[in-house]
TORLUMPA-853635 format. One record per residue: x, y, z of N, C-alpha, C, CB in turn; residue in three letters. Coordinates in steps of 0.001 Angstrom, whole numbers, padded with zeros to 6 digits, always signed. Glycine has a CB too. Example, Ala and Ser with C-alpha at 12.3 -4.5 7.8 and 13.67 -1.06 7.14 Angstrom:
# TORLUMPA-853635
+013190-005690+007800+012300-004500+007800+013200-003300+007800+011308-004473+009046ala +012850-002250+007080+013670-001060+007140+012900+000030+007870+014084-000598+005725ser 
***
This chain:
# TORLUMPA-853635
-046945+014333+015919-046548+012943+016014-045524+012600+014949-047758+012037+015894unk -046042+012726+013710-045178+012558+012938-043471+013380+012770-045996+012701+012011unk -043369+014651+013594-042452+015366+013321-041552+014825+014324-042749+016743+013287unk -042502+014066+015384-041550+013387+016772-040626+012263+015815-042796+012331+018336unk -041442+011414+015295-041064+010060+014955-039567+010963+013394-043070+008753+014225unk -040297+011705+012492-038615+011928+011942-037843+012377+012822-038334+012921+010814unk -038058+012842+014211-036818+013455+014936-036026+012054+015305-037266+014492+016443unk -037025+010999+015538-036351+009814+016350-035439+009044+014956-037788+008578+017238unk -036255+008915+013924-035695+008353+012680-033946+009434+012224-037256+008569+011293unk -034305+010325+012754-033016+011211+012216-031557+010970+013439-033629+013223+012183unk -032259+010824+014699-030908+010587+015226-030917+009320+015441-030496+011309+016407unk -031515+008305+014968-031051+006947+014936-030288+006737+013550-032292+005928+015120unk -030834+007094+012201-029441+007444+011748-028239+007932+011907-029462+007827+011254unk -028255+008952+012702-027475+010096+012835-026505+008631+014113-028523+012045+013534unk -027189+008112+014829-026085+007061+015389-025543+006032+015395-026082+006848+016034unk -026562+005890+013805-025858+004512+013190-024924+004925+012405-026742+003519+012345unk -024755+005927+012126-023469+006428+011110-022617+007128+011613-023760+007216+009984unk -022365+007091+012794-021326+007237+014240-020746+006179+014370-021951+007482+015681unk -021854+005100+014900-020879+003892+015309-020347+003133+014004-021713+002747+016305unk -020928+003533+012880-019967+002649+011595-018804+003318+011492-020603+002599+009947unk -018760+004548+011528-017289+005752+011446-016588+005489+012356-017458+007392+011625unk -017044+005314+014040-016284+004650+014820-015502+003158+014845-016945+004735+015609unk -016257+002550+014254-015947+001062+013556-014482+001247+012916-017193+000598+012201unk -015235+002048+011645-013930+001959+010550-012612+002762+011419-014368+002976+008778unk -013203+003692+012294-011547+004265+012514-010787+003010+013503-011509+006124+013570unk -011591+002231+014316-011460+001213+015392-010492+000051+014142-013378+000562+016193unk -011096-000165+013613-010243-001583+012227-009076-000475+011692-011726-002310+010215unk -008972+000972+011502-007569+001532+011114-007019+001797+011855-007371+002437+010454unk -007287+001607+013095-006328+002097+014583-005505+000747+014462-007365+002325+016482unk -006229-000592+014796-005354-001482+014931-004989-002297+013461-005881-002326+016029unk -004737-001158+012425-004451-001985+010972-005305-002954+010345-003309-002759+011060unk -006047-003229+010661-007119-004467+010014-007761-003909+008587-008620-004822+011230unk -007492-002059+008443-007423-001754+007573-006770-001100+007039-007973-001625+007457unk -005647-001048+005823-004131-000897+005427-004641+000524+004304-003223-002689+004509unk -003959+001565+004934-003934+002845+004339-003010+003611+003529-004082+003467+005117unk -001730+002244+003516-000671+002689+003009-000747+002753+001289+000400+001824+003593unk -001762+002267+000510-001714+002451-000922-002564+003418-001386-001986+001311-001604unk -003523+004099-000049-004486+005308-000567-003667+006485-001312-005306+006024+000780unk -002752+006655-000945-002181+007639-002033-000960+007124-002567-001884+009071-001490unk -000845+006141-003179+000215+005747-004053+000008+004889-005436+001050+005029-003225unk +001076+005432-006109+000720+004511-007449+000779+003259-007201+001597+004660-008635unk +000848+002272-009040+000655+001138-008736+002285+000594-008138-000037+000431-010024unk +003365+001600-008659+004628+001038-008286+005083+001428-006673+005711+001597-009381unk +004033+001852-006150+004499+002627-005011+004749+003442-004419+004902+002621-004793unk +004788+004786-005647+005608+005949-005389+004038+006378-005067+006769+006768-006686unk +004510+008434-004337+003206+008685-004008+002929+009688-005049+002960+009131-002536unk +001284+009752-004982+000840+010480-006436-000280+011461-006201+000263+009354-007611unk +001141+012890-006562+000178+014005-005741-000941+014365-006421+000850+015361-005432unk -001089+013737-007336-002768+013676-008177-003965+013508-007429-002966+012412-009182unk -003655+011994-006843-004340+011466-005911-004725+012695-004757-003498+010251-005397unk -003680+012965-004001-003640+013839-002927-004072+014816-003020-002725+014075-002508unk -003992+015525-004175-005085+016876-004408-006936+016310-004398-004635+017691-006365unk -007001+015101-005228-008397+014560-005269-008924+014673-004033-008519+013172-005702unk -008407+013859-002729-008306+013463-001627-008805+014908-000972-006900+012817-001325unk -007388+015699-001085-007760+016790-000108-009113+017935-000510-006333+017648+000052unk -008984+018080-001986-009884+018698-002436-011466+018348-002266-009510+018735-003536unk -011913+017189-002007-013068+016616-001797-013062+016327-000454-013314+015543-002601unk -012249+016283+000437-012783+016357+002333-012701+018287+002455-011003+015227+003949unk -012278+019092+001917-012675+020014+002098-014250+021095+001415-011568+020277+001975unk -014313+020040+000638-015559+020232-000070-016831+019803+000498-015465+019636-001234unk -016542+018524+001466-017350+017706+002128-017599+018725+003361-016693+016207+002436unk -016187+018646+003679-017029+019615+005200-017062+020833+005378-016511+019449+006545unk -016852+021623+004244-017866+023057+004286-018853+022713+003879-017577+024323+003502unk -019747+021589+002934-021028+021842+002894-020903+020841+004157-021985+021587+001460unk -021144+020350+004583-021333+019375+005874-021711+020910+007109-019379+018140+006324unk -020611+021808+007082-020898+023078+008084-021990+023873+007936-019896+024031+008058unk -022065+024023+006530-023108+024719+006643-024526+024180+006248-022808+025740+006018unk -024697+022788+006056-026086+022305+006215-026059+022432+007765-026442+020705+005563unk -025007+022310+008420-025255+021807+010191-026020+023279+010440-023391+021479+011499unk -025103+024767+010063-025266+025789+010444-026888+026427+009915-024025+026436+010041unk -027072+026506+008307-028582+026256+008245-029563+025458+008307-028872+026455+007616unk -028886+024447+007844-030140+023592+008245-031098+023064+006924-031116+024580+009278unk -030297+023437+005636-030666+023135+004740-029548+022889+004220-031444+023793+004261unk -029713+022240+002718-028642+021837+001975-028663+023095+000471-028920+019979+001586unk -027078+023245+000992-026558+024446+000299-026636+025098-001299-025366+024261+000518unk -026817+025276-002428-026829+025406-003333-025014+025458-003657-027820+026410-003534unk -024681+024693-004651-023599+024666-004695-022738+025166-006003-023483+023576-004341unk -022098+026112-006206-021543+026803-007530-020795+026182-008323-020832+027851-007351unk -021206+027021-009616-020453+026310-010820-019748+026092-010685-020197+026578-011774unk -018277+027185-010330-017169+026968-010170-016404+026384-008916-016848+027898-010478unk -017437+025783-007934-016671+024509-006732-016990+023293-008143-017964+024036-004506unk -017988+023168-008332-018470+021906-008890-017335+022185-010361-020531+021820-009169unk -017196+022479-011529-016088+022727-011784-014695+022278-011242-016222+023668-011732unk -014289+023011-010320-012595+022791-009358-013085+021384-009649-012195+023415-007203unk -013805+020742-008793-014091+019369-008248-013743+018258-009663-015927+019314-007636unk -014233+018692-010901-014373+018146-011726-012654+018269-012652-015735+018670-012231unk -012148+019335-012386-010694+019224-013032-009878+018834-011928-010091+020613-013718unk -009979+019047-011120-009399+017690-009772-009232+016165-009811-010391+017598-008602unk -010358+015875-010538-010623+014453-011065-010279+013903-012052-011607+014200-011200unk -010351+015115-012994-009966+014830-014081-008255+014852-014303-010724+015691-014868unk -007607+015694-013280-006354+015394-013563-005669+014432-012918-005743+016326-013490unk -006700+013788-011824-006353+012566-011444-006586+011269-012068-006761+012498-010462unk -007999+011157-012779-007712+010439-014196-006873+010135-015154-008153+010728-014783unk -006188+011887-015684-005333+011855-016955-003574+011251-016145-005336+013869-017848unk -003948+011685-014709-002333+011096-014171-002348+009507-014173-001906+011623-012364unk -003333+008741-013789-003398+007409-013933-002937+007057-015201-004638+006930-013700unk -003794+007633-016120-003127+007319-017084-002024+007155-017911-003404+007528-017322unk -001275+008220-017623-000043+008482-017870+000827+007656-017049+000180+009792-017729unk +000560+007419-015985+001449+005948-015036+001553+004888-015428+000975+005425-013826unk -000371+004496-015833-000070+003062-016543+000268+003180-018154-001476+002041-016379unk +000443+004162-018723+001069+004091-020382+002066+003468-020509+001482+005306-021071unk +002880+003446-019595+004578+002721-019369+004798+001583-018350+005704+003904-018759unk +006094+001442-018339+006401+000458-017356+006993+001280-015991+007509-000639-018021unk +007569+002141-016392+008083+002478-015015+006598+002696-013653+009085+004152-015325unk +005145+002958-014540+004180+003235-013986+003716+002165-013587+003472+003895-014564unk +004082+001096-013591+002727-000141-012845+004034-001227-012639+000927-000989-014331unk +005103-000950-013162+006182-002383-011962+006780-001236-011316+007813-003828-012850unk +007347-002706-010168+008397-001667-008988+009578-001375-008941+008528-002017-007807unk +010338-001220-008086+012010-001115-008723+013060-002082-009584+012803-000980-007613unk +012274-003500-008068+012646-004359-008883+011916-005729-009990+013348-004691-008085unk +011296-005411-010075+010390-006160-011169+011489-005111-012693+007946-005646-010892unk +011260-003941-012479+012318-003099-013685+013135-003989-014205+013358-001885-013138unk +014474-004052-012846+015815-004735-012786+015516-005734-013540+016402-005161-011446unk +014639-006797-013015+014206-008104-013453+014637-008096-014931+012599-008367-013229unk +013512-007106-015407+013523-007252-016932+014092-006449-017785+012435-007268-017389unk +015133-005628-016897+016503-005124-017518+016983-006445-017786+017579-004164-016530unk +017577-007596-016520+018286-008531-016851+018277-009180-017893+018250-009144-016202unk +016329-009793-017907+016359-010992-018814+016263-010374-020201+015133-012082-018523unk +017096-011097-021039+017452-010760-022279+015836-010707-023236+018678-011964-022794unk +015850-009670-023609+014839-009678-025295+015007-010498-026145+014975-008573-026277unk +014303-010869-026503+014184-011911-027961+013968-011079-029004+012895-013063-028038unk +014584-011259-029611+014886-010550-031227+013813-011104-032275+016594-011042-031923unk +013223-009674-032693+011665-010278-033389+012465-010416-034759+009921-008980-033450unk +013674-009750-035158+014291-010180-036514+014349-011794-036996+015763-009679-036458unk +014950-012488-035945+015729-014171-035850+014766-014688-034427+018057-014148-035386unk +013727-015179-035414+012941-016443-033857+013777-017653-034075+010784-017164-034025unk +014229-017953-032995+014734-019149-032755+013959-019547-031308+016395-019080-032744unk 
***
């Protein structure tokens, strides 16, 4: 009885987390959700930091995703994935950082211009 009822509890999860995945791709099909800043800095440009994070963790996801499907248990997972995973992150951390240290990293082309134009005030002579 009980092994019936987790079978029923497992694919009623298993189809509530279908139709939310179907959802979200349904709101990015017709834009309601905007994908264009997932891999870009704050000025716009794209940031292959990001994109290694990104790719490195959906391929991480679905080999263990394959092979819990394929055994049937959840995998023991090695130092050195868990490692990769962790200097992946971390150099996507240290790149943020380095973007926002400056200006060219968090304004846009023209916000720059802007404040090329407007003149500095001279901390020598406040007037």
């Amino acid at each position: 009885m009980s092994s019936t009822m987790a079978e029923i509890c497992g694919y009623l999860v298993c189809a509530l987390i279908g139709l939310l995945g179907a959802k979200i791709l349904v709101l990015i099909w017709t834009d309601k959700i905007d994908l264009t800043e997932l891999l870009s800095e704050a000025n716009g440009d794209a940031s292959m930091s990001r994109l290694q994070l990104l790719i490195f963790t959906f391929v991480i996801a679905i080999s263990l995703f394959m092979m819990v499907e394929k055994s049937g248990v959840f995998p023991w997972i090695s130092d050195g994935v868990l490692t990769l995973l962790g200097i992946s992150g971390s150099t996507y951390a240290v790149g943020k950082g380095i973007s926002y240290s400056r200006p060219e990293g968090v304004n846009t082309d023209e916000q720059l211009a802007q404040m090329r134009k407007t003149p500095q005030p001279d901390p020598q002579n406040p007037e």
